[in-house]
N, C-alpha and C positions, 0 to 999 in steps of 0.2 A: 504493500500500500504506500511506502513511503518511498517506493522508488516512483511509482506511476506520478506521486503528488506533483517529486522534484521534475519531473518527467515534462506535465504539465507546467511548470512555473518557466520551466528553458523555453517551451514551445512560444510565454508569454511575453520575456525578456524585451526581443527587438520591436512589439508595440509599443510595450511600457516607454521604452528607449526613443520611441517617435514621439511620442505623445510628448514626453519631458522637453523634447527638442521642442516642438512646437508652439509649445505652453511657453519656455523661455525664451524665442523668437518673437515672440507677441506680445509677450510685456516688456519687451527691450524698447519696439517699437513704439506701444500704446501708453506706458506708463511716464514718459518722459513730456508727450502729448496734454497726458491730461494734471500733468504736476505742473504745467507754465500755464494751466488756466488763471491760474490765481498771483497774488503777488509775494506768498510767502513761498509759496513752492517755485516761483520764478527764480527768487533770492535761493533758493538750496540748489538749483539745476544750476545757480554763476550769472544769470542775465538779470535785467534792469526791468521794472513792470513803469512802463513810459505812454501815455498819452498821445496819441496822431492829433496833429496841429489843426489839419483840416475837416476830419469826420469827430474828432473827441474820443475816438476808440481808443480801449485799453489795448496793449500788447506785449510780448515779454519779447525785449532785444537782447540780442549778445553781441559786444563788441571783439572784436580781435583785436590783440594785444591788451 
């Protein structure tokens, strides 16, 4: 029984192994997105939460250098 179980867990390995990939793919992406909504999470990502001169829109800038 307890070879069939481990038997079973190998067969599940490389989904488990995509799934992780994809799950950390996605918040690499998504999370960095929705931490510059705001202006404290702007300030932890390193950018400026600055005002557009013309419309009055918020938006998180990063400068270079």
């Amino acid at each position: 029984a307890d070879q069939e179980r481990a038997g079973r867990w190998k067969k599940r390995i490389p989904f488990i192994a995509l799934v992780g990939l994809v799950l950390a793919l996605g918040l690499a992406i998504a999370l960095p997105r929705f931490m510059a909504g705001g202006a404290s999470g702007c300030a932890v990502l390193g950018g400026e939460w600055l005002s557009e001169n013309a419309s009055g829109r918020l938006a998180c800038v990063f400068y270079d250098g």
